[in-house]
Every structure is written in structure tokens, then in C-alpha cells.
N, C-alpha and C positions, 0 to 999 in steps of 0.2 A: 112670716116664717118663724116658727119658735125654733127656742136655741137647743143647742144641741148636746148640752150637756144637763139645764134641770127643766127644758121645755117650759120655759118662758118663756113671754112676748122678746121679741127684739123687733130695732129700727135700725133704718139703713145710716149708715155714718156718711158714705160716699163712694165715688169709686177712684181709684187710683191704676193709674198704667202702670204696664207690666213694661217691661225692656225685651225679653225675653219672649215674649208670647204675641208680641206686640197689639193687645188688645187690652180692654180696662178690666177691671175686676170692683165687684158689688161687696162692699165691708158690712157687713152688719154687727150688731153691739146688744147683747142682751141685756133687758133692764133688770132681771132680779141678780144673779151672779156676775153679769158684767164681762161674762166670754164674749171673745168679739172672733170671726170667722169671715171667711170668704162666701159669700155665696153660693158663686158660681168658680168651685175652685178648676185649676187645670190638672187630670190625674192621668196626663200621659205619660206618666212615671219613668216609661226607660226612655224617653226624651228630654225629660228634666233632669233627672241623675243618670245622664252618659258620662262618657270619658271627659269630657269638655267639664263636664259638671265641678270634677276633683279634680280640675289644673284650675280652677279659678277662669275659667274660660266660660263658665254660663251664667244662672242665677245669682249668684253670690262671687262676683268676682274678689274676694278675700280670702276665698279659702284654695290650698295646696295641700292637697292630703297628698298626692308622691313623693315629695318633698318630704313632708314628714316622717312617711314611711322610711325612705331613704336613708336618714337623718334623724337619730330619733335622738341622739345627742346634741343635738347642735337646733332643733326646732322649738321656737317658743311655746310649744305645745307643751313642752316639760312640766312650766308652772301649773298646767290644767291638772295633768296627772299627779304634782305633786299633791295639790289641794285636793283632788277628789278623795288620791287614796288616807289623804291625814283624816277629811271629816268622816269619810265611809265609814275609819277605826273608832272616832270615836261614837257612832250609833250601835257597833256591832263588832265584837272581837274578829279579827283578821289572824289568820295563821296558815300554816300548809292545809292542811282540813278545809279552809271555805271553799265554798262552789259561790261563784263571781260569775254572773250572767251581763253582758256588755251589750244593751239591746240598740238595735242603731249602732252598730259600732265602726262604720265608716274603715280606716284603712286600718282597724285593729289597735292603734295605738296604746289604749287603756290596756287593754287587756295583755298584750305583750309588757308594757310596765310591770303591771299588777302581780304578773306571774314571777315576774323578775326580782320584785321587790319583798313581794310578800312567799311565794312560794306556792300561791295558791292553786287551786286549779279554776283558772278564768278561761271563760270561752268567750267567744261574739256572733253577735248574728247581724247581718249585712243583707240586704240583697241588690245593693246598688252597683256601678259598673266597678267601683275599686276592690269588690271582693273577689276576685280572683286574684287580682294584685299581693292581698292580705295576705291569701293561702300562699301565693308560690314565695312569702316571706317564712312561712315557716308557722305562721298566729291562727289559728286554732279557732276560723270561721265559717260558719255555717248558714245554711237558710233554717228558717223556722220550721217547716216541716220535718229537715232531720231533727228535730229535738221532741218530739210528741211524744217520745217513750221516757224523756226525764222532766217531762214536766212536774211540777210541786219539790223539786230538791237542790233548788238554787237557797243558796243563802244571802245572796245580796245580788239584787238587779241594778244596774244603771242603764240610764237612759239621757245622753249629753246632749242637750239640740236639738233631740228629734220632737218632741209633744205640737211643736209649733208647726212638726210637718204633717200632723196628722190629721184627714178628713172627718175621721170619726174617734175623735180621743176617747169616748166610753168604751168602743171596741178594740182598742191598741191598748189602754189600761186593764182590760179584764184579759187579752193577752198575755201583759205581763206578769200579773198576778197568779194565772195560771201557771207561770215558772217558779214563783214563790211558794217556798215551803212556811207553815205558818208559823209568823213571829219573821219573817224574812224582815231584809231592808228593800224598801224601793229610794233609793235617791236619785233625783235631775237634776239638771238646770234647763231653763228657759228664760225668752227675755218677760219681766215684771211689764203686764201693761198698765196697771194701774199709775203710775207717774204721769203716764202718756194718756189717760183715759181721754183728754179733750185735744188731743193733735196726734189719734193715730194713725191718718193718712199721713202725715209727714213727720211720720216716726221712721229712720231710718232703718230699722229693725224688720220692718214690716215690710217684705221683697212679695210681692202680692201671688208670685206664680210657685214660691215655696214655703211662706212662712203664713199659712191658711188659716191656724189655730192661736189666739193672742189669748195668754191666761192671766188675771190678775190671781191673787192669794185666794178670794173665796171661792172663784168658778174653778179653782186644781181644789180646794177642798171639797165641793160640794161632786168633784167627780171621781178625788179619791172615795168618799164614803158611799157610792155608787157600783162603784167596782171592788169591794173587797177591804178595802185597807183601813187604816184608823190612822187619819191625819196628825201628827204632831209637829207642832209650832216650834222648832229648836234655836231659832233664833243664828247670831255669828256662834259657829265654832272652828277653831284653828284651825287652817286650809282652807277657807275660803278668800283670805288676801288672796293668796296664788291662783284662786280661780279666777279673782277678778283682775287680778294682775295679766294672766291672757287674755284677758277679754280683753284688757285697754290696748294692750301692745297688739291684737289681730286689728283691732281699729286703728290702729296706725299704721298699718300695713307692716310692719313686721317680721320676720320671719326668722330669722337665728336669734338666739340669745348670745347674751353677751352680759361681762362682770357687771358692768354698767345697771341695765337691768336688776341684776340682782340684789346691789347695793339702794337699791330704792325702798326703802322703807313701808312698805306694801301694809304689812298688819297695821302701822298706824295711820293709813289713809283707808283702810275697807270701811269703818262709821259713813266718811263723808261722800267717799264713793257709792255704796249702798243705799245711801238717803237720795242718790240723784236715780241710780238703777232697780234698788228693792230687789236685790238678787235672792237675797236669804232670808227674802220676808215670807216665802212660800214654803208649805208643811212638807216634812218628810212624811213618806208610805210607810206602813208598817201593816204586814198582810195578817188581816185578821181571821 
């Protein structure tokens, strides 16, 4: 099967059970870029992200997105937002004026921040069962076909989590980029599989029935410059502590903040943090 992002040989890594589907799932590993996918993935989509899905009640039992909704002071999701909206500023001025596209945007959180913070005009697009949740909050979410008539006039897309959900990333990347106006930002996160390249069946990252797409740094570059964009390398810039500061505290199961939290020294741990995760070793988009 070549891969699916530069149609290269791949081999099979293995298969790992699913909890959720209760059946195994075929990992394959591309030898030129090094994307590793599911096979035979499962795209019963409104069975995977039901109601069940955003109480931590299915595939990923870590996540509470009502919760955060609810709560959008008191959710360790804070740090996420805090870090996304510092580095987002520093690839691309923020002001009332951006158009802030939130793809994947789950129960909205970004985006209601973003608007709150910056003044911007941020949207999200959802189609999983917590966006009507989002909407009767009040945040400003949509399915992708209501937006066909503003595509190319975002100024900044983000994309939190989702790439690793996606069956066919070259088709969900030229997506995004279709909402990017040129010179846009595309910024993610995704887990780095490159650390893990030789234990990614028991990488704990890899939930087999949603996490289908595993990117190291050259298979997200070789499929940013596939779909539009022109990769750049930006290395740590401030806000990423606080991304990875959520990331540690969801692994802990987590869920309110607290001073505690806060007092933790986060910027001077993201080096050695990073050197174990490679979160910010992956290129930011810039749509060409």
C-alpha cells in the first residue's frame, strides 16, 4: 500500500486493538516520509464522535469538552489557549481586523477565547456531536459548507488535534488552505511521531480507532508543500510552555487549574519536555 501523503512504499508495523471498536487495526509506516496511518481505519464518524465521545466516555477517555465549555475559567484548557493565542501573535499580527478560522474546533473553546482576548473575529467549524452544544453557548460555529462563500479570507487557520484524525490529510490540508487567504497562517499541534518511530504500537498517543494519521516533521512538510503552503521551521516561540503545560496536566487527568499549576515553571522545562515529545519540531503553514 503506498502512503498516502508522498506515495511511497510503506510496511506494515503491526496491529494494535482498538477498545472501542473491539477489533484490531493494521499500522503501516512509510519508508520515504515516515507517515504512519491506519490501514483499515474505522470512519463511522457519528459513532466515534457521539455524545459519549466529549464526556470522555469513548475513544479517548481524557477528554471533557462539557466541562470545559461550562467552565471555561476554571478548565486547564486555559494554558492551551493561552499558548496558542501568544505563538499565533508572534507569526502574524492579531488585532480586531483578523479573521481567525478554528478548524476542528471541538466545543469552541479557542475561538470564544480568541474573540475575547484579541477582539477578533474568530469562527469554528465542528461537525462532531458537541457543536450544537458550542452554538447554544453563544461561539460562533459552523459546518464547512456554510463557509463556501468566504473561502480564501481567513487570516489565520488553526487546527488543535485534529490532523491525526484525518483519513486523508492531503484532502483536509487543501481544505484548509482553501480558507486561507495568501500569506495566511496555518498553525497545529499534533503528537510528533518521530520519537516513537520504533514503539508506535505502544505509543500511548496512538488510540487506533481515532488517532489514524501519525506525522513526524518531514511527512507534515512534504504534505504541507503538496497542498499549497510553504513550510517554515520556527522552532520554540513563547506560548508553547503553556501548550505543553496542557498537554502534561490532560495526561494526568486533570481538569481545573489551580495556582499550583501556574507556579510551575513551565518556560523552563518546554527544552527538555520537547526533546522527549518534538512538539515544536513540526513547520508552521504559510499559504502560498
Amino acid at each position: 500500500m503506498k502512503c498516502r501523503i508522498c506515495q511511497g512504499p510503506s510496511r506494515v508495523v503491526g496491529e494494535k486493538q482498538g477498545k472501542l471498536a473491539h477489533r484490531s487495526f493494521v499500522l503501516r509506516q512509510c519508508q520515504v516520509c515516515w507517515f504512519s496511518f491506519v490501514e483499515d481505519p474505522w470512519l463511522d464518524y457519528a459513532a466515534i464522535y457521539d455524545s459519549a465521545y466529549y464526556d470522555g466516555r469513548g475513544a479517548d477517555p481524557s477528554v471533557d469538552y462539557h466541562f470545559e465549555l461550562a467552565n471555561p475559567n476554571r478548565t486547564i484548557r486555559q494554558f492551551e489557549w493561552e499558548g496558542i493565542v501568544e505563538v499565533v501573535g508572534k507569526l502574524t499580527a492579531l488585532n480586531s481586523q483578523t479573521r481567525w478560522l478554528d478548524f476542528g474546533c471541538g466545543n469552541g473553546g479557542l475561538v470564544r477565547y480568541s474573540r475575547e482576548m484579541i477582539g477578533c473575529e474568530s469562527i469554528g467549524v465542528e461537525e462532531g456531536a458537541i457543536a450544537p452544544f458550542a452554538r447554544a453557548a453563544g461561539i460562533p460555529v459552523f459546518n464547512p459548507d456554510e463557509l463556501a462563500s468566504i473561502e480564501g479570507t481567513f487570516d489565520v487557520v488553526t487546527a488543535i488535534e485534529v490532523l491525526e484524525h484525518a483519513a486523508d490529510p492531503l484532502a483536509t490540508l487543501n481544505q484548509i488552505r482553501r480558507f486561507l487567504r495568501r500569506g495566511g497562517v496555518f498553525f497545529y499541534t499534533t503528537g510528533n511521531a518521530k520519537p516513537q518511530r520504533e514503539r508506535l504500537l505502544s505509543w500511548n498517543y496512538f488510540v487506533p480507532e481515532i488517532h489514524i494519521s501519525l506525522y513526524e516533521p518531514l511527512s507534515m512538510e512534504t504534505a504541507l508543500k503538496q497542498t499549497g503552503f510553504e513550510p517554515r521551521y520556527m522552532g520554540y516561540i513563547s506560548g508553547w510552555d503553556r501548550i505543553m503545560a496542557f498537554k502534561i496536566l490532560k495526561g494526568l487527568r486533570r481538569k481545573s487549574t489551580s495556582a499550583l499549576y501556574r507556579s510551575i515553571p513551565w518556560q523552563t522545562l518546554a527544552p527538555a519536555l520537547n526533546k522527549q515529545f518534538g512538539l515544536y519540531d513540526f513547520p508552521v503553514g504559510f499559504a502560498s
